[in-house]
C-alpha positions in Angstrom: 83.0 -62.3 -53.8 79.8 -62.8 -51.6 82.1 -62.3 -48.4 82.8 -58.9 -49.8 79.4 -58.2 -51.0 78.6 -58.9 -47.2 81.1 -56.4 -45.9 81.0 -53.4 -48.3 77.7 -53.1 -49.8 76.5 -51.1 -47.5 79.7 -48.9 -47.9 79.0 -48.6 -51.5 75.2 -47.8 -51.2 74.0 -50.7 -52.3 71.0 -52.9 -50.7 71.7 -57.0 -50.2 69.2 -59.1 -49.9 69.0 -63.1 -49.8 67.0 -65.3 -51.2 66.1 -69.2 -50.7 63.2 -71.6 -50.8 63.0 -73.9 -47.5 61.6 -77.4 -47.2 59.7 -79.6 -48.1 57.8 -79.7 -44.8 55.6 -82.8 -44.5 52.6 -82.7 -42.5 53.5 -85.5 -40.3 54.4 -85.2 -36.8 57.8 -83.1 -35.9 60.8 -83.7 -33.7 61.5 -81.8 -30.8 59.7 -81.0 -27.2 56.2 -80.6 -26.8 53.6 -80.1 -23.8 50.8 -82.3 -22.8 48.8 -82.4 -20.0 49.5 -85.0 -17.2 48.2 -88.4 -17.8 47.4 -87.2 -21.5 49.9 -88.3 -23.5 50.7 -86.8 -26.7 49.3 -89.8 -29.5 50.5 -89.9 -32.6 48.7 -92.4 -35.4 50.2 -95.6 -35.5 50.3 -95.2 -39.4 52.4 -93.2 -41.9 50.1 -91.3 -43.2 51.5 -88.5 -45.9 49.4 -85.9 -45.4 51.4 -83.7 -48.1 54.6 -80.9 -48.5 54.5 -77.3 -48.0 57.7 -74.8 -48.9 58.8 -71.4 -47.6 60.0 -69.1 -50.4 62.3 -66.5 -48.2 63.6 -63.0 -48.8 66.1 -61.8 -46.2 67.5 -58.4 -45.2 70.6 -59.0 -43.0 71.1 -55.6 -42.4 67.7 -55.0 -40.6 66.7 -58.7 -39.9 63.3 -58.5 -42.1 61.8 -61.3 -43.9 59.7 -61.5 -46.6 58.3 -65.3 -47.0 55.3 -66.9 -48.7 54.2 -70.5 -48.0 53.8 -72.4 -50.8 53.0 -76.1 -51.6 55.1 -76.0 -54.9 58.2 -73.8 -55.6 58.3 -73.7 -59.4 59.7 -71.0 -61.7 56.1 -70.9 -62.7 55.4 -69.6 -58.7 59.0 -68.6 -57.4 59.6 -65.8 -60.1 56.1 -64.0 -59.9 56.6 -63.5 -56.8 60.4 -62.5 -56.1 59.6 -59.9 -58.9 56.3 -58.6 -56.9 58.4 -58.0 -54.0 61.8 -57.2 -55.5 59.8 -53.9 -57.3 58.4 -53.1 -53.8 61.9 -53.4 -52.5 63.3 -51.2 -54.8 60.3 -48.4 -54.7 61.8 -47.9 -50.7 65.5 -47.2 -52.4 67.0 -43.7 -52.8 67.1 -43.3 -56.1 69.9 -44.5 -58.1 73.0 -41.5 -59.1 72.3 -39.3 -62.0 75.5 -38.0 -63.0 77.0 -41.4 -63.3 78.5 -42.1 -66.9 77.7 -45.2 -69.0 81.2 -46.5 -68.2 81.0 -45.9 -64.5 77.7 -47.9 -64.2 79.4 -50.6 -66.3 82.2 -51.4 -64.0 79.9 -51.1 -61.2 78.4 -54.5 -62.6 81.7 -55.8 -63.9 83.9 -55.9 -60.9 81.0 -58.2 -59.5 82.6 -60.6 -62.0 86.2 -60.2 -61.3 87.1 -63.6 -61.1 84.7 -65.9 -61.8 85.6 -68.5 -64.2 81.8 -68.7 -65.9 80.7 -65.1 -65.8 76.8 -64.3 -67.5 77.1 -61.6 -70.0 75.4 -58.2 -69.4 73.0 -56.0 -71.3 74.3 -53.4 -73.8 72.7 -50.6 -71.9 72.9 -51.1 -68.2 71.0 -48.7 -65.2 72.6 -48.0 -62.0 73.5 -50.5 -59.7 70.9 -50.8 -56.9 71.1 -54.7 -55.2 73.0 -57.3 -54.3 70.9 -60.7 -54.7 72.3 -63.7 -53.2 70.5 -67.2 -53.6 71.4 -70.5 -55.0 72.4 -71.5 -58.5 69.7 -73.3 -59.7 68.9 -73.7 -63.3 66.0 -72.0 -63.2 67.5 -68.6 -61.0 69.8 -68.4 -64.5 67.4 -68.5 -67.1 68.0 -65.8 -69.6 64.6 -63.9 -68.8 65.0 -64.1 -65.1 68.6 -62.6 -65.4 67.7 -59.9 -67.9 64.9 -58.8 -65.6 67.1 -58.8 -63.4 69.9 -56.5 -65.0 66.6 -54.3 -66.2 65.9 -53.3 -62.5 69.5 -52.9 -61.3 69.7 -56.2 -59.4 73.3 -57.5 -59.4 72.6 -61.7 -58.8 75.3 -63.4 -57.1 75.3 -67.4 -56.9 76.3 -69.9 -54.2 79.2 -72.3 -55.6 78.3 -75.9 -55.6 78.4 -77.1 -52.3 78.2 -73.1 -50.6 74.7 -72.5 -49.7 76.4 -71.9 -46.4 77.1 -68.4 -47.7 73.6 -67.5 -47.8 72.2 -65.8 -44.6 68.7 -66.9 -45.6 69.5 -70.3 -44.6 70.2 -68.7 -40.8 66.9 -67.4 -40.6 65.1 -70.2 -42.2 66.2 -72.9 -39.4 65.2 -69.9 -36.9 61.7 -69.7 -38.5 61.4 -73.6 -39.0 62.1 -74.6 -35.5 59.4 -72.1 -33.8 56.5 -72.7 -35.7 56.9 -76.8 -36.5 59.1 -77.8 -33.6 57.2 -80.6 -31.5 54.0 -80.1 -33.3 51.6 -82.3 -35.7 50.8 -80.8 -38.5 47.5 -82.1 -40.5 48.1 -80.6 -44.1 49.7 -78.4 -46.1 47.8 -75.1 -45.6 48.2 -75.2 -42.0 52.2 -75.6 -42.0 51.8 -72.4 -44.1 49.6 -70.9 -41.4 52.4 -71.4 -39.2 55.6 -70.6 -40.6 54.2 -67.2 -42.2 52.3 -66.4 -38.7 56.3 -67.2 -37.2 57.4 -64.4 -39.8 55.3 -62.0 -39.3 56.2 -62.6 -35.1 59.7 -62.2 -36.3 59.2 -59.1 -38.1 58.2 -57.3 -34.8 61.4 -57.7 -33.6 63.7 -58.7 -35.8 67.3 -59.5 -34.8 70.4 -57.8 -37.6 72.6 -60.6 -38.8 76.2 -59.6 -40.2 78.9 -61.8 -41.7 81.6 -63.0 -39.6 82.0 -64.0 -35.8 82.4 -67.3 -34.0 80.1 -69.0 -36.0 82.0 -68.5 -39.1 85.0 -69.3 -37.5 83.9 -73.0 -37.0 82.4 -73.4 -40.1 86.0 -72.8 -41.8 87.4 -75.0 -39.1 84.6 -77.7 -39.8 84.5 -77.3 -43.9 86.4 -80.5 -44.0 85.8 -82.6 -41.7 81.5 -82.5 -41.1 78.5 -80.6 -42.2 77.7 -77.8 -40.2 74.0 -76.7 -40.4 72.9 -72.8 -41.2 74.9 -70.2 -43.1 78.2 -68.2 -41.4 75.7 -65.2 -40.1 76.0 -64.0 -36.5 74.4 -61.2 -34.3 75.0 -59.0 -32.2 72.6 -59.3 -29.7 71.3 -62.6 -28.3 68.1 -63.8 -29.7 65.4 -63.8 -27.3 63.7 -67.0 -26.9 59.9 -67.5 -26.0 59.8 -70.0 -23.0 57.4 -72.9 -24.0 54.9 -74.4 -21.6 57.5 -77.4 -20.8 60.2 -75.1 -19.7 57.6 -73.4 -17.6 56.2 -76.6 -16.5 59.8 -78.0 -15.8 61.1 -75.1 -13.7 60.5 -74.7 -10.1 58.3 -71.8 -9.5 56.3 -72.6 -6.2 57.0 -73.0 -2.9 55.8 -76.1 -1.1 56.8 -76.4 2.1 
């Protein structure tokens, strides 16, 4: 069902969005490559110091690459729902507006053949609006709670949950790793705030130029060859154009740029 949410929602006129929440990040020093100058090598404290954990609550439009994220040092419902709501109404105040002439039947299978066969299947409002969203994120308890889901139905958001074991099918992991590994990659982080600082100054670098992401492609290709037999990082989102990668001072430092002789 979430593979043909991918492919025809924009057929149907409908928006589809992603949601997740990434991390914990701890603010302790980060794998990957780094730059320091020659003779100054980087020094990290010879204790384990916690310094604390920091979150990413993400929003993602495949369709146009655009993420919405907010850094967060705890991703309760008491924090997670205020917020997906602030910016799910915003969302939905740049839609068309929904079909007028559609009949109280026609907007009810609209949200019933969302539920073709699912064996546990939430039950819907008497009196339903037009169908506006697609909303795909994980099924945790607290994305099912009655007044979440009714909300949800209220505005015309359709939410479709990630089996046990498939948060692979959500394109918001894709862009999460992306995010993660340019602003924490190599670097030492002192607190919370400031891992924040990063990953939302990453997003809004992203959201200059953001990259599309559509279902299907080589990567989801292997991930149905390596289901069984190994995990396999990131959802089965590809593009179709190659994402441009900002050379770091070490690959500039590494290359060979100048003449000697």
């Amino acid at each position: 069902m979430i593979e043909d949410a991918y492919h025809l929602c924009a057929s149907l006129g409908l928006a589809l969005w992603n949601q997740d929440e990434a991390g914990p990040y701890q603010a302790i020093p980060q794998p990957g490559s780094h730059w320091s100058p020659c003779g100054e090598p980087v020094q990290y404290p010879h204790e384990y110091i916690r310094g604390g954990t920091a979150k990413l609550l993400t929003l993602f439009h495949p369709a146009t690459g655009k993420v919405r994220v907010k850094g967060v040092e705890s991703a309760t419902n008491a924090v997670l729902h205020p917020w997906l709501k602030e910016q799910l109404e915003q969302i939905l105040a740049g839609l068309p507006p929904p079909r007028a002439d559609l009949s109280p039947e026609a907007i009810r299978s609209q949200w019933e053949c969302w539920q073709e066969g699912l064996t546990r299947s939430f039950t819907l409002l008497h009196e339903l609006p037009p169908l506006r969203m697609l909303l795909i994120w994980d099924n945790l308890s607290g994305h099912k709670s009655a007044e979440m889901r009714c909300w949800l139905m209220e505005h015309g958001i359709m939410p479709l949950y990630t089996p046990l074991g498939g948060s692979w099918l959500n394109m918001a992991e894709s862009i999460q790793r992306i995010l993660t590994r340019r602003a924490l990659s190599g670097q030492h982080p002192k607190s919370p705030p400031e891992i924040i600082q990063w990953l939302e100054a990453t997003a809004r670098a992203w959201n200059r130029d953001p990259t599309p992401f559509e279902w299907g492609g080589a990567r989801w290709r292997r991930r149905l060859r390596a289901r069984y037999r190994h995990r396999l990082g990131g959802s089965g989102a590809c593009t179709r154009k190659p994402l441009r990668r900002r050379s770091t001072v070490l690959q500039h430092w590494r290359s060979t740029c100048q003449l000697t002789h």
